[in-house]
N, CA, C and O atoms as a GROMACS GRO file, in nm:
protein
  468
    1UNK      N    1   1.242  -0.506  -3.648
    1UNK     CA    2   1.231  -0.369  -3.600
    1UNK      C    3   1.372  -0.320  -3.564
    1UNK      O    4   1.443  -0.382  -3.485
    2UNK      N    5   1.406  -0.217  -3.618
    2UNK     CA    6   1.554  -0.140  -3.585
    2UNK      C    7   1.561  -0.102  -3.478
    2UNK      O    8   1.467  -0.032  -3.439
    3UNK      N    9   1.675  -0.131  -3.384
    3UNK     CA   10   1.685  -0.106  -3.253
    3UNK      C   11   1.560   0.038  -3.194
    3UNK      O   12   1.452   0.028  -3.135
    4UNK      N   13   1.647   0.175  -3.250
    4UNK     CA   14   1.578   0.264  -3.203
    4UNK      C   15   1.483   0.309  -3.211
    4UNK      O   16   1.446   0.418  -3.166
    5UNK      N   17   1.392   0.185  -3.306
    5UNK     CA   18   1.263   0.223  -3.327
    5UNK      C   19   1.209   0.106  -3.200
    5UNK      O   20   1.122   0.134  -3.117
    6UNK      N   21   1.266   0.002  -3.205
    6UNK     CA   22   1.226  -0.039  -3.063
    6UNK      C   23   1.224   0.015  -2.917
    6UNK      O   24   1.179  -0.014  -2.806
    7UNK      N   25   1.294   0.105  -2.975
    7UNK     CA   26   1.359   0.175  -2.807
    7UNK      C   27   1.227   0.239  -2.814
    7UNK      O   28   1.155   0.215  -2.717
    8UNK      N   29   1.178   0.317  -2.909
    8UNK     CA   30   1.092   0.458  -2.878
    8UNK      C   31   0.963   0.389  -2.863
    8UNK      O   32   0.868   0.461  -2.832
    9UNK      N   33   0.936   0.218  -2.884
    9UNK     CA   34   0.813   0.168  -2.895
    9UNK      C   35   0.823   0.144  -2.782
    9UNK      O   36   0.712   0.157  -2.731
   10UNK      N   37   0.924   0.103  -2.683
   10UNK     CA   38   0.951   0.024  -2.557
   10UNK      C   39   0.925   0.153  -2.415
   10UNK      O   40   0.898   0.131  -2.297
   11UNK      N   41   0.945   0.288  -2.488
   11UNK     CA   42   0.938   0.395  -2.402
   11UNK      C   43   0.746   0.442  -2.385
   11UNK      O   44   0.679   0.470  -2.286
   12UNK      N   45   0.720   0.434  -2.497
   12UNK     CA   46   0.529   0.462  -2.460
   12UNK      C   47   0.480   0.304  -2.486
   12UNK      O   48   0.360   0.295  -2.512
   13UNK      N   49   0.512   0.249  -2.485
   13UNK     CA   50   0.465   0.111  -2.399
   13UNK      C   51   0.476   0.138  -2.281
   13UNK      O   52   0.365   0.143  -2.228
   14UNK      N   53   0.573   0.162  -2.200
   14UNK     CA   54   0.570   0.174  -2.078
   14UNK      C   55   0.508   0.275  -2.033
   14UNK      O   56   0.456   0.255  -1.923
   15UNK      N   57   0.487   0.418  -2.096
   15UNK     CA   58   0.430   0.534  -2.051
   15UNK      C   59   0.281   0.501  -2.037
   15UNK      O   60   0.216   0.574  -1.962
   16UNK      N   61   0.203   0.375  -2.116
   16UNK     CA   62   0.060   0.329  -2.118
   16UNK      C   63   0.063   0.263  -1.973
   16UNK      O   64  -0.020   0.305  -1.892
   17UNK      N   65   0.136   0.182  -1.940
   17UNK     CA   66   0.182   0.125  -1.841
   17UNK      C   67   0.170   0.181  -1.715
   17UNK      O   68   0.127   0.144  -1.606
   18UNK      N   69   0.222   0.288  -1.764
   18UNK     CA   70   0.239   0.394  -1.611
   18UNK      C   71   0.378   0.304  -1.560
   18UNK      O   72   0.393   0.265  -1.444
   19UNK      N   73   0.465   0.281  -1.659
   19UNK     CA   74   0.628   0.204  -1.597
   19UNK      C   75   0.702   0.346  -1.619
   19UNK      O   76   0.734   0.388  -1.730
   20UNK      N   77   0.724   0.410  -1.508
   20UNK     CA   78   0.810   0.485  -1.544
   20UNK      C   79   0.951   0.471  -1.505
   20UNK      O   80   1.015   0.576  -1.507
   21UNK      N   81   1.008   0.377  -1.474
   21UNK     CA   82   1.104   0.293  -1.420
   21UNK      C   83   1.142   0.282  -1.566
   21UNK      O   84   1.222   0.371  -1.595
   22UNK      N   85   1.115   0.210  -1.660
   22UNK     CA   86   1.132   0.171  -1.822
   22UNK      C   87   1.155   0.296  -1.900
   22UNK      O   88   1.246   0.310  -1.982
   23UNK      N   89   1.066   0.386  -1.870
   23UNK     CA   90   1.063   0.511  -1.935
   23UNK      C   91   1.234   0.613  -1.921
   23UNK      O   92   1.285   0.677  -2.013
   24UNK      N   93   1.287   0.597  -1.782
   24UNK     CA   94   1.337   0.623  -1.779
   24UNK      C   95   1.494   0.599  -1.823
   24UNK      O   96   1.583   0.679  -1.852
   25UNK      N   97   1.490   0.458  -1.817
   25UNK     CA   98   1.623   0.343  -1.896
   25UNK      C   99   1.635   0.405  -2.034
   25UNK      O  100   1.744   0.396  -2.090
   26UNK      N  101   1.532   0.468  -2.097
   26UNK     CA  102   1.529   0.473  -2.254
   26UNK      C  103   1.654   0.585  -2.270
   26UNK      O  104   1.740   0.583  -2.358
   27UNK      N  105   1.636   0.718  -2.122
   27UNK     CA  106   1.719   0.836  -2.136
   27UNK      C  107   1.890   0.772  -2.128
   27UNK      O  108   1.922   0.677  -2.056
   28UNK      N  109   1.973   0.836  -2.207
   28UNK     CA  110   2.123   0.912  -2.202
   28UNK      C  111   2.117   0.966  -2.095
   28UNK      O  112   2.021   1.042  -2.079
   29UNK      N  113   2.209   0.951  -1.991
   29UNK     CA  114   2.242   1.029  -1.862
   29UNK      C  115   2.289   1.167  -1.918
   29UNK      O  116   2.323   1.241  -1.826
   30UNK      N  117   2.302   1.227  -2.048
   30UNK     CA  118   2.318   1.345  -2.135
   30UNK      C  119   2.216   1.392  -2.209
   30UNK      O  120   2.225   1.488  -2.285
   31UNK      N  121   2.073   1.297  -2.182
   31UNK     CA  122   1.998   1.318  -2.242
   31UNK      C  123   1.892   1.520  -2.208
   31UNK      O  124   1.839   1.560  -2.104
   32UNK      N  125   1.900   1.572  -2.304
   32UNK     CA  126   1.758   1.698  -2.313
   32UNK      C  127   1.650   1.654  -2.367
   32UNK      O  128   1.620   1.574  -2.455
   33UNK      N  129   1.590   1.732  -2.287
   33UNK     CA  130   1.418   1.735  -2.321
   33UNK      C  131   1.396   1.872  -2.327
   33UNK      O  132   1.457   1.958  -2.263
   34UNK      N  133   1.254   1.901  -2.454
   34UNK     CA  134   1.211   1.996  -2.455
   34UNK      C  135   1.067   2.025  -2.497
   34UNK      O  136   1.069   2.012  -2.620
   35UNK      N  137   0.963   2.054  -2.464
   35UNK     CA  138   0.805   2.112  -2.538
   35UNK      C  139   0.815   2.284  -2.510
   35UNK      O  140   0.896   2.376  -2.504
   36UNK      N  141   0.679   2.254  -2.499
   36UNK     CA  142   0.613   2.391  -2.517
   36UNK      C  143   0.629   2.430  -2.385
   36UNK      O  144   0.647   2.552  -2.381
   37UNK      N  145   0.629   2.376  -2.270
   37UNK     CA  146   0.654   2.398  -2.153
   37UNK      C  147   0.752   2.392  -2.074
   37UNK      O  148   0.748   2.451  -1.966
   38UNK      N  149   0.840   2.334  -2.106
   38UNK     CA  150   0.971   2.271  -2.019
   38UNK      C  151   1.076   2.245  -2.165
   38UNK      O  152   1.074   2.180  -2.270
   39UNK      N  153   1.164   2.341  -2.093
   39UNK     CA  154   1.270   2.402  -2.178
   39UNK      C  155   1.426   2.380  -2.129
   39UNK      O  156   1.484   2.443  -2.041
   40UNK      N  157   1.482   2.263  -2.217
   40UNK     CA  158   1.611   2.219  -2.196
   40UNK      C  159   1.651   2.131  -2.035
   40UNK      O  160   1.754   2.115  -1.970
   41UNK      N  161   1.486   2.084  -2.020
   41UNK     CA  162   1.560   1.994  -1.928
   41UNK      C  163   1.715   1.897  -1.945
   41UNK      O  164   1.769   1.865  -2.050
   42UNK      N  165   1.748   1.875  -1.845
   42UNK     CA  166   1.868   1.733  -1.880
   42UNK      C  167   1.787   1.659  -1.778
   42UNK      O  168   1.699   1.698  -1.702
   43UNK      N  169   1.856   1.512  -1.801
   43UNK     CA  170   1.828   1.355  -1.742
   43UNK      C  171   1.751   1.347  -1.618
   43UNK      O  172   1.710   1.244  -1.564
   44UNK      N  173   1.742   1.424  -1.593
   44UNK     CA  174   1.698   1.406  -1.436
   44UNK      C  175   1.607   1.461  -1.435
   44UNK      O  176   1.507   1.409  -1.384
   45UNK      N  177   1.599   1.601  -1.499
   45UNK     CA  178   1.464   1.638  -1.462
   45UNK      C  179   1.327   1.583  -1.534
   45UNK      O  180   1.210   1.582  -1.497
   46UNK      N  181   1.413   1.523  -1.692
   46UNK     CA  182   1.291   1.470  -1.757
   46UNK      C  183   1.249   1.380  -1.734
   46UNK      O  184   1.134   1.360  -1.775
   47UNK      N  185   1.317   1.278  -1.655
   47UNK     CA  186   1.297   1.200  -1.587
   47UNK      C  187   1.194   1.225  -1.466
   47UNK      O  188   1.111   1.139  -1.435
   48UNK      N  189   1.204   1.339  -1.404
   48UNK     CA  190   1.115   1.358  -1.313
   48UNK      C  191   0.988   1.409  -1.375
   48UNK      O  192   0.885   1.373  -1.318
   49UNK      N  193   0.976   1.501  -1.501
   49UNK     CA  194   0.864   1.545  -1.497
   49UNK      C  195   0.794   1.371  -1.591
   49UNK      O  196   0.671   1.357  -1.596
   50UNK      N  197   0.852   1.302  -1.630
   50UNK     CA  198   0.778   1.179  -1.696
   50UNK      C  199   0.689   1.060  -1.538
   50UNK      O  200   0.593   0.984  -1.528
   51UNK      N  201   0.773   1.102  -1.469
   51UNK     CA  202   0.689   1.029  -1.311
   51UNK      C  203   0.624   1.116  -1.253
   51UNK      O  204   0.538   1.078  -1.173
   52UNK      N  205   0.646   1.271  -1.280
   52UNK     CA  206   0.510   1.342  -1.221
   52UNK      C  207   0.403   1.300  -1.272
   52UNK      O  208   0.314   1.251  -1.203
   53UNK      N  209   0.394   1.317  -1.432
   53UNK     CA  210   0.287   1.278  -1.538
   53UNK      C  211   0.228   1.133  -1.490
   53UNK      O  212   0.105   1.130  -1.484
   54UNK      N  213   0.289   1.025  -1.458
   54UNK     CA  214   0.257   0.927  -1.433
   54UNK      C  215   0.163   0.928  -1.304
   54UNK      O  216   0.044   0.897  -1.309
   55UNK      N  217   0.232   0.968  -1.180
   55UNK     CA  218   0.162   1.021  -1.051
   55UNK      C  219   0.047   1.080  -1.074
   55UNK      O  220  -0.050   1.006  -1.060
   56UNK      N  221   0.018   1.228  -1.116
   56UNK     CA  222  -0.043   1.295  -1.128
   56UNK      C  223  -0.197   1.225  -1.176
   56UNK      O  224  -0.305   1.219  -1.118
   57UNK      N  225  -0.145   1.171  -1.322
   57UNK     CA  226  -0.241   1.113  -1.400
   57UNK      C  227  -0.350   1.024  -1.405
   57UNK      O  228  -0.381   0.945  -1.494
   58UNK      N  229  -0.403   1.047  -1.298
   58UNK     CA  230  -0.480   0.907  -1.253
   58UNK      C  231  -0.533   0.820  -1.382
   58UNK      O  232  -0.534   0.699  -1.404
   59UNK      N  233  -0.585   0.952  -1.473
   59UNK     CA  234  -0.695   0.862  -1.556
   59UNK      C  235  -0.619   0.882  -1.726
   59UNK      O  236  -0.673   0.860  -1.835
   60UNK      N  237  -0.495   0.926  -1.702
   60UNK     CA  238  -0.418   0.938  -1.830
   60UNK      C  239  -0.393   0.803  -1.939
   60UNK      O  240  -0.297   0.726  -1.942
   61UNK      N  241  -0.468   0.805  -1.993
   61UNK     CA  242  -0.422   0.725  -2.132
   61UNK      C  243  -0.354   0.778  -2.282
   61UNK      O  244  -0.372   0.888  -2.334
   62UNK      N  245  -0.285   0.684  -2.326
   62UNK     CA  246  -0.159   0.732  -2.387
   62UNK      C  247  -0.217   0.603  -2.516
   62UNK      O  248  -0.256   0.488  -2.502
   63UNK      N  249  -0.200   0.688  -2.634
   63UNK     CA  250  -0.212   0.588  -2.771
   63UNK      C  251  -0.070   0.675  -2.828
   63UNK      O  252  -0.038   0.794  -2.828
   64UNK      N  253  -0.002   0.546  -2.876
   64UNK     CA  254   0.122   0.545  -2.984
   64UNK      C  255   0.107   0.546  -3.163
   64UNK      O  256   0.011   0.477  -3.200
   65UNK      N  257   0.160   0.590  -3.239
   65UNK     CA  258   0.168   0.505  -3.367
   65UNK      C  259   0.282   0.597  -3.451
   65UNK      O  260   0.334   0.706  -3.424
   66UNK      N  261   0.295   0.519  -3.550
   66UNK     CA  262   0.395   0.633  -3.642
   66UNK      C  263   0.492   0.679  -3.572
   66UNK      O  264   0.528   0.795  -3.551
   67UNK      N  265   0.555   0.524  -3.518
   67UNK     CA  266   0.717   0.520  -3.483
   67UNK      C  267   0.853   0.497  -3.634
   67UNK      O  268   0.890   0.396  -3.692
   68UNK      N  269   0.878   0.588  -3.643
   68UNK     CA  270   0.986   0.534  -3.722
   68UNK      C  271   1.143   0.646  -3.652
   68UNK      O  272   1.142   0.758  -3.603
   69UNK      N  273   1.263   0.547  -3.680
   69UNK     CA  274   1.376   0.573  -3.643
   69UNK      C  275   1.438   0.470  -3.742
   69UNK      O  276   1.402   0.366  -3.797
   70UNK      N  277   1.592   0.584  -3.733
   70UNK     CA  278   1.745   0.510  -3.809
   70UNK      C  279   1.804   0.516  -3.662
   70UNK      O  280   1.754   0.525  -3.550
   71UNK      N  281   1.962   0.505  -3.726
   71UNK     CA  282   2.062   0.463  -3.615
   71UNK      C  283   2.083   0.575  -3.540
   71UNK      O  284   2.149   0.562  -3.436
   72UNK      N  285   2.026   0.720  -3.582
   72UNK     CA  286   2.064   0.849  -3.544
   72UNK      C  287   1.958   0.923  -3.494
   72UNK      O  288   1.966   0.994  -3.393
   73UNK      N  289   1.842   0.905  -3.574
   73UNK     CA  290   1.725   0.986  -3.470
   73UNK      C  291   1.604   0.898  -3.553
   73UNK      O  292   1.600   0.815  -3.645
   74UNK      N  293   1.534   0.951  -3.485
   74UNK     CA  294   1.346   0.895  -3.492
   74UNK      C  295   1.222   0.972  -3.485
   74UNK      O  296   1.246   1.090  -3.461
   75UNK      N  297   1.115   0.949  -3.498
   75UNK     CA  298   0.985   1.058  -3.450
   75UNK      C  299   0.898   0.908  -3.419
   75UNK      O  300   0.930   0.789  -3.429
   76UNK      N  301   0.745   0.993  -3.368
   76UNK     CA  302   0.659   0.937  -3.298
   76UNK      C  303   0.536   1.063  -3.300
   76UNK      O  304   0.565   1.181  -3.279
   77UNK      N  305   0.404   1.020  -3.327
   77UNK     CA  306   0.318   1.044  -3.278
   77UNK      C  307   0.270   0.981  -3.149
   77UNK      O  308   0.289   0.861  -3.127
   78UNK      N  309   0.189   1.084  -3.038
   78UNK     CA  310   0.131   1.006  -2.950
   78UNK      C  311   0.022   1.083  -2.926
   78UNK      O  312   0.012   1.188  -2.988
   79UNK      N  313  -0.067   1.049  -2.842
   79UNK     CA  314  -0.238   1.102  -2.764
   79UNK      C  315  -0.216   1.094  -2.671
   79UNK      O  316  -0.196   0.980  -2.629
   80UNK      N  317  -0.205   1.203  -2.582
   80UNK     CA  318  -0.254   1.206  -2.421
   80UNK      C  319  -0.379   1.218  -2.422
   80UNK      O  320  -0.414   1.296  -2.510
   81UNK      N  321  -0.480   1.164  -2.350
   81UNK     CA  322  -0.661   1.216  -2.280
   81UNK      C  323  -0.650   1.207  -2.204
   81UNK      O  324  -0.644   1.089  -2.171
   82UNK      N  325  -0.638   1.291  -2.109
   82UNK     CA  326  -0.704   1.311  -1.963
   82UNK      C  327  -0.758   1.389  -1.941
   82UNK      O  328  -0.780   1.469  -2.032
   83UNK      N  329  -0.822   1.418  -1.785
   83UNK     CA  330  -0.856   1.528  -1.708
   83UNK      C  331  -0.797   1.632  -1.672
   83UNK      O  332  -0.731   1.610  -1.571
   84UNK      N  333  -0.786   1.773  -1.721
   84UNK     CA  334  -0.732   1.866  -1.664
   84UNK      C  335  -0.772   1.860  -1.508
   84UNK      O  336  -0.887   1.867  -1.465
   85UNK      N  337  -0.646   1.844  -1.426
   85UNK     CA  338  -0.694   1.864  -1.277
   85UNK      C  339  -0.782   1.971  -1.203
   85UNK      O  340  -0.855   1.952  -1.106
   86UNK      N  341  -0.756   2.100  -1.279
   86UNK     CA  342  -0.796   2.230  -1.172
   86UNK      C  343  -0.930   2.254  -1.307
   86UNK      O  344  -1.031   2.291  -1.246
   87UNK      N  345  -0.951   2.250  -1.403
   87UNK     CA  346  -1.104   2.235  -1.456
   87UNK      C  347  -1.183   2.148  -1.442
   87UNK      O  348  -1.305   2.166  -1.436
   88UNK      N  349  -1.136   2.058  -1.435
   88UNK     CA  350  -1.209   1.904  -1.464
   88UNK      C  351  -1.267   1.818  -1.597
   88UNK      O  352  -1.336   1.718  -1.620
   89UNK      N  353  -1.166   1.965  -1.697
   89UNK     CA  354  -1.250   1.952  -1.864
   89UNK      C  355  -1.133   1.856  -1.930
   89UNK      O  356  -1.016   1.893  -1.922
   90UNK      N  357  -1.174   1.710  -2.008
   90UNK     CA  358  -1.134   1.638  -2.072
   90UNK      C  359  -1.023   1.663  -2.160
   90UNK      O  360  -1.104   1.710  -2.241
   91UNK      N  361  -0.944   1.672  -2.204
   91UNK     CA  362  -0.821   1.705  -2.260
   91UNK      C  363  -0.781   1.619  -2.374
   91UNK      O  364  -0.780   1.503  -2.334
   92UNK      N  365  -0.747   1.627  -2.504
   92UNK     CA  366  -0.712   1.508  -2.589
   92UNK      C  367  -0.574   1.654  -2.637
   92UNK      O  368  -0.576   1.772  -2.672
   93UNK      N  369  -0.471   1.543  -2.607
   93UNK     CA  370  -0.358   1.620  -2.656
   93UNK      C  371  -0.277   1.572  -2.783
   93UNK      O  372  -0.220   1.466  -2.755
   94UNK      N  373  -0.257   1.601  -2.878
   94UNK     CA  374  -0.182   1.524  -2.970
   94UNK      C  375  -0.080   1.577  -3.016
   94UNK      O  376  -0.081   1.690  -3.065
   95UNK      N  377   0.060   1.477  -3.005
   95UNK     CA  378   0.197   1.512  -2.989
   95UNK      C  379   0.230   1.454  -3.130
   95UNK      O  380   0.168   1.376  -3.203
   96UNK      N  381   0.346   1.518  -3.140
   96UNK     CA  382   0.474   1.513  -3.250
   96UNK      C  383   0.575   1.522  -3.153
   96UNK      O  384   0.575   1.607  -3.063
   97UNK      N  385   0.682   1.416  -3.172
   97UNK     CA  386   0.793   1.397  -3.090
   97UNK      C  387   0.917   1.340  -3.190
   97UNK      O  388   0.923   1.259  -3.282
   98UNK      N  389   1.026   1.441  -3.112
   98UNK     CA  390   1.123   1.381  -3.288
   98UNK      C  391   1.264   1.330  -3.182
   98UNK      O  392   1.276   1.408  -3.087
   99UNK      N  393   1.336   1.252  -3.184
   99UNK     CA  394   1.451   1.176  -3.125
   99UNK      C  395   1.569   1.237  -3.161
   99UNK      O  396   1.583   1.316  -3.254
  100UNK      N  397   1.660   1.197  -3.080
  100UNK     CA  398   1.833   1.171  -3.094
  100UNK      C  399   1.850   1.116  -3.061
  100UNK      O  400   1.810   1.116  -2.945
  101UNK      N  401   1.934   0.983  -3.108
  101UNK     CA  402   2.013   0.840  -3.042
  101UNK      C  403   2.138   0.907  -3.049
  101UNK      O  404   2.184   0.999  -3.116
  102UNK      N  405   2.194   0.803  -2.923
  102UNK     CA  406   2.311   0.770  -2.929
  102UNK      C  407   2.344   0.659  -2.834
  102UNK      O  408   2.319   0.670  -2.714
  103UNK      N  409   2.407   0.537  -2.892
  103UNK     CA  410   2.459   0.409  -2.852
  103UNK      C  411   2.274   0.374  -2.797
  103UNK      O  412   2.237   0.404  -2.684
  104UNK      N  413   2.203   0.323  -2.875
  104UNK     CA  414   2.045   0.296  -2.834
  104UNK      C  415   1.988   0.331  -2.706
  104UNK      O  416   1.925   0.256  -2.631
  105UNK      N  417   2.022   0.469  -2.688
  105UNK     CA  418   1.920   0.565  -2.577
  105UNK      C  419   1.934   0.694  -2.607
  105UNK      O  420   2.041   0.738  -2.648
  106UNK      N  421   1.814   0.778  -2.590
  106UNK     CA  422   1.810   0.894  -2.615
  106UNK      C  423   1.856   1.003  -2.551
  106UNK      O  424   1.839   1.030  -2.432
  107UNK      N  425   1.939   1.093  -2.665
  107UNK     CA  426   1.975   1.174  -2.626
  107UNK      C  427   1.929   1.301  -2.604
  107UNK      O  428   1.968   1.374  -2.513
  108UNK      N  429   1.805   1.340  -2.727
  108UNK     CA  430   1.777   1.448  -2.725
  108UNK      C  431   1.635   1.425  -2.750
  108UNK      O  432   1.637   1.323  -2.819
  109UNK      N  433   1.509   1.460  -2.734
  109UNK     CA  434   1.364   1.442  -2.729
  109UNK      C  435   1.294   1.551  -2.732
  109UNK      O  436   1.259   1.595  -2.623
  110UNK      N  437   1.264   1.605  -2.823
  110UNK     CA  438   1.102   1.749  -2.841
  110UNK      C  439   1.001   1.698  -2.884
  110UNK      O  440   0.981   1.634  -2.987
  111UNK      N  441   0.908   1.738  -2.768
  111UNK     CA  442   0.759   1.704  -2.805
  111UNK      C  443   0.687   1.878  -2.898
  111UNK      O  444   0.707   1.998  -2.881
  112UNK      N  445   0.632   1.824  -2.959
  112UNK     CA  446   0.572   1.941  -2.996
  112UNK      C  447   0.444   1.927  -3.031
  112UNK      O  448   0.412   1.842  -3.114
  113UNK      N  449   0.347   2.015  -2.968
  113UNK     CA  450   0.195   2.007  -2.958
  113UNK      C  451   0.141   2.161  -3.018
  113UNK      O  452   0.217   2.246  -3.064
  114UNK      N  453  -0.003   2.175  -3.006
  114UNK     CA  454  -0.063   2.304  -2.983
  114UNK      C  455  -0.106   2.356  -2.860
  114UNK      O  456  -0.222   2.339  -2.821
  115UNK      N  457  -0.017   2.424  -2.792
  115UNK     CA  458  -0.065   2.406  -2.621
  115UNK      C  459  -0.211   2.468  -2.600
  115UNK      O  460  -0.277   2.447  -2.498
  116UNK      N  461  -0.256   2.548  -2.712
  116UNK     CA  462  -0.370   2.625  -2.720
  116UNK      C  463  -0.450   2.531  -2.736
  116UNK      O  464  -0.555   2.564  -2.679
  117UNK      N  465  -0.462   2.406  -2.794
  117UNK     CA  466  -0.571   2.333  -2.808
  117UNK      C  467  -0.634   2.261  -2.683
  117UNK      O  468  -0.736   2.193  -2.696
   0.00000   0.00000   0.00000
């Protein structure tokens, strides 16, 4: 397995985990984040909103697959299901997430979903 495809397997391994301690090692202290909701975070904050998610989530489960990465960037599918907190209606979210490495941690990370779904 090529480093940065290990990296991105080693990051939602841990997100199943609820390790967000691990999750966070994966970021570039230069690292951005971006979805449909949260726009140009840097290191810290994505870092924070990945341990809100964790907190929050009581009953959040996370499925991975269709990791591939080179030395420069990567993608990933993943599944969130949970509970919307303030409905209580079941949620299956399914992500597209595309990478930037640099020196095997990420630099740059967009999730992209249908927030309407």
């Amino acid at each position: 397995m090529a480093p940065n495809e290990k990296l991105i397997t080693d990051f939602y391994a841990a997100f199943q985990l609820k390790d967000c301690e691990t999750m966070q090692k994966c970021y570039a202290d230069t690292a951005v984040f971006n979805d449909a909701i949260f726009r140009n975070l840097n290191a810290e904050e994505a870092k924070a909103i990945w341990q809100m998610l964790i907190e929050r989530g009581k009953n959040l489960q996370i499925e991975y697959l269709n990791i591939e990465a080179n030395a420069s960037m990567g993608s990933a599918e993943w599944i969130a299901t949970y509970t919307f907190f303030t409905s209580g209606r079941k949620v299956v979210n399914r992500i597209h997430s595309n990478f930037l490495f640099d020196s095997e941690k990420i630099v740059h990370h967009s999730d992209h979903f249908d927030f309407y779904t």
